[in-house]
N, C-alpha and C positions, 0 to 999 in steps of 0.2 A: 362410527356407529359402535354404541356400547357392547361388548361381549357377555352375554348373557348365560355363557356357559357355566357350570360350575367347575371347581377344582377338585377334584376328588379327596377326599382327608387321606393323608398320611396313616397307613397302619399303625397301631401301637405295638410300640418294643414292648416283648415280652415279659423284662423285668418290671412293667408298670404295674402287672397284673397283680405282682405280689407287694408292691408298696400300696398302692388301695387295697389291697387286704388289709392286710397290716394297720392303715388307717382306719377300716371301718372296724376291725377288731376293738381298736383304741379306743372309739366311739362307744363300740356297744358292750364295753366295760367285759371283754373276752380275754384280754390280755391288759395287764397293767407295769408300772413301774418297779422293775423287779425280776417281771418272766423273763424266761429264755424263749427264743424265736424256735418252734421246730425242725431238725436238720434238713440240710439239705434237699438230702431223696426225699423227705415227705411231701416238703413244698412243691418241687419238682412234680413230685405224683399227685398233688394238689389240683395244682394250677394247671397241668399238662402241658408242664415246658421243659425244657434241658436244664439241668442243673448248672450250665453254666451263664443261664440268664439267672438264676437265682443268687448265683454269687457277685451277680451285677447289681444286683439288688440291694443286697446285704453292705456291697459294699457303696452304695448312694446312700441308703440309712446311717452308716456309721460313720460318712463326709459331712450329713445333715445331724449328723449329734442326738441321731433317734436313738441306736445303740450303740453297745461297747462291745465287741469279737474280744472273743483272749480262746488261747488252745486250750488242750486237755481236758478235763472231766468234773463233773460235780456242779454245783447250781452256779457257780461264778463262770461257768467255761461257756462256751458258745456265743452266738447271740443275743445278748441281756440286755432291755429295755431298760434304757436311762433317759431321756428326753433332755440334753442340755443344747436349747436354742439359738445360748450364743455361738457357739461353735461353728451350726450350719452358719450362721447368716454372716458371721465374720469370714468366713473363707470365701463365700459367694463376693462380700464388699470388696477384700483385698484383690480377688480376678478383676476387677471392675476398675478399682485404683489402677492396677496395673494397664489394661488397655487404656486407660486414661479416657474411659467412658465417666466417672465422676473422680473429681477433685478432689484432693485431701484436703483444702480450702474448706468444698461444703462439708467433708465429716466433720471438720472440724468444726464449722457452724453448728449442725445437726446437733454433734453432742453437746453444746454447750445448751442447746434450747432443750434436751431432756433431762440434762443433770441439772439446769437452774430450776427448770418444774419438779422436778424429785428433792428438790432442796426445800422448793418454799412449799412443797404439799407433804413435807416428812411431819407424821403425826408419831409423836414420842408418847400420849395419854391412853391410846387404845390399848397399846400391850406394853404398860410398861417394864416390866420384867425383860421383854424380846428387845425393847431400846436400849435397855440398860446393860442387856450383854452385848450387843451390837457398840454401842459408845466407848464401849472398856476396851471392846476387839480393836476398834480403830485407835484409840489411843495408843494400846503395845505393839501397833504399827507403827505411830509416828515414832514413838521410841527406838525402832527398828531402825526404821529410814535415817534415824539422825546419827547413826552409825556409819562415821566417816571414810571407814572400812570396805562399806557396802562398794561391792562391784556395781555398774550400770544394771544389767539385767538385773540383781536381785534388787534392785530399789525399785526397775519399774513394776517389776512380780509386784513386791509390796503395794506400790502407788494404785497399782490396778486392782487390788485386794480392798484397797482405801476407798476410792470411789466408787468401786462395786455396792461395798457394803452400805457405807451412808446413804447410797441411792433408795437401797431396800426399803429406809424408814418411812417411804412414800407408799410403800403395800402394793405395788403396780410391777407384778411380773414381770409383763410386757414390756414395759419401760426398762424395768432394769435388764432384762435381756438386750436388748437394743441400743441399749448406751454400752454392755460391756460389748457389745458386739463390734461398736464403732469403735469404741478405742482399739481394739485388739486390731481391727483393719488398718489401720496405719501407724500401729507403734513404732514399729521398724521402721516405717518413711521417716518419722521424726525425728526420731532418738537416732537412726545413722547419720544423720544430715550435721551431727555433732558430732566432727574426726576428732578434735583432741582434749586430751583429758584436764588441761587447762581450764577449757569453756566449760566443759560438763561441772565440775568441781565448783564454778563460778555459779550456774544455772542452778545443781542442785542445791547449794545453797538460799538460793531463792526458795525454792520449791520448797523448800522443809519450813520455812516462814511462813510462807502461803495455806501451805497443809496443817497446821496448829492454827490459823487463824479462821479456816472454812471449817474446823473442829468445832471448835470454840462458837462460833454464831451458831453451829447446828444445836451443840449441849445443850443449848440455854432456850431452844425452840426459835430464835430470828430466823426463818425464813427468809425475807428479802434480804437480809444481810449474806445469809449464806450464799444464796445466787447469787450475789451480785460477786461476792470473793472468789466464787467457783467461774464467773465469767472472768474475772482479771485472769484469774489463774490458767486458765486453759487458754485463753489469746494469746497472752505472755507467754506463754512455753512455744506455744507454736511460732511466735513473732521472732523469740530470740533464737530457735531451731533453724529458720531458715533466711536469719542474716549471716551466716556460717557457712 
């Protein structure tokens, strides 16, 4: 016989109170991109909670890449509203990698399906001016990257610079939040799975070919071309990462 009982709901932690503040603020254009969050004690005497739910708070906003804390005084100090999306959502994926509740396998599908659509829906004619400094930035990237010098991490800094930005020319926030979101969740599974500096040296050479050449179909407006170089490129790193 079915139990018809209900469950009682779970209380809300105290710190919710003040992250739906926070969000309806956001909403109703009270606080923008910019402000400082109120200290402490005021929140605290806010909301009618202890101060040390508020810095439970403070500190899930600034995991979730709402704001930025820094000490000391003056408009930069405190709590300051930045809103950068991929932040939260990449550290939420990488916990996820790690229980091995999803695959670096599917990120690595995932981002291939929204850097191919960001590739074949980059419109270069609405703001030309914004393409034309965006294609200049990514170019004194590639130049960067082909800097044989370059340690591992500062190439992948770069490569994630590269991607990010070409992504942009599609105009879709969201997308490009989500795609840097996914590569940042398993940079580190990739790029470690590559111990010696043999291989790497091998691989990035690849990769500085591949990167001038999804350049090059994006400059010229191919869309299909560029997706289709952005899928070789992103399989193939992942393919040759973890035959190693």
């Amino acid at each position: 016989m079915a139990n018809n009982v209900n469950t009682p709901a779970l209380p809300a932690r105290a710190y919710e109170v003040v992250l739906k503040s926070v969000e309806a603020d956001l909403l109703a254009g009270k606080i923008k991109l910019g402000d400082q969050l109120p200290g402490e004690r005021i929140l605290a005497e806010r909301h009618g909670i202890s101060r040390a739910s508020v810095r439970d708070a403070i500190r899930i906003l600034d995991a979730m890449g709402v704001i930025r804390t820094s000490t000391g005084s003056g408009p930069n100090s405190g709590a300051v509203i930045i809103s950068n999306p991929a932040v939260g959502l990449s550290a939420a994926l990488r916990l996820h990698v790690a229980s091995r509740q999803l695959s670096v396998g599917d990120i690595v599908e995932s981002r291939i399906l929204l850097e191919t659509w960001a590739a074949e829906s980059a419109d270069l004619g609405t703001d030309p001016e914004r393409s034309k400094a965006v294609l200049e930035r990514t170019a004194e990237l590639l130049i960067a990257m082909d800097d044989p010098s370059l340690d591992r991490e500062e190439f992948h800094d770069l490569d994630s610079q590269f991607h990010v930005l070409l992504s942009s020319l599609a105009g879709n926030a969201v997308i490009e939040a989500m795609m840097e979101s996914l590569r940042l969740s398993i940079s580190d599974y990739v790029s470690d799975s590559i111990e010696d500096d043999a291989s790497w040296e091998r691989i990035a050479a690849v990769l500085r070919t591949q990167h001038h050449a999804i350049h090059a179909a994006v400059a010229v407006g191919n869309g299909p071309e560029a997706a289709q170089r952005l899928r070789e490129h992103i399989q193939w790193f992942y393919n040759q990462s973890h035959k190693l």
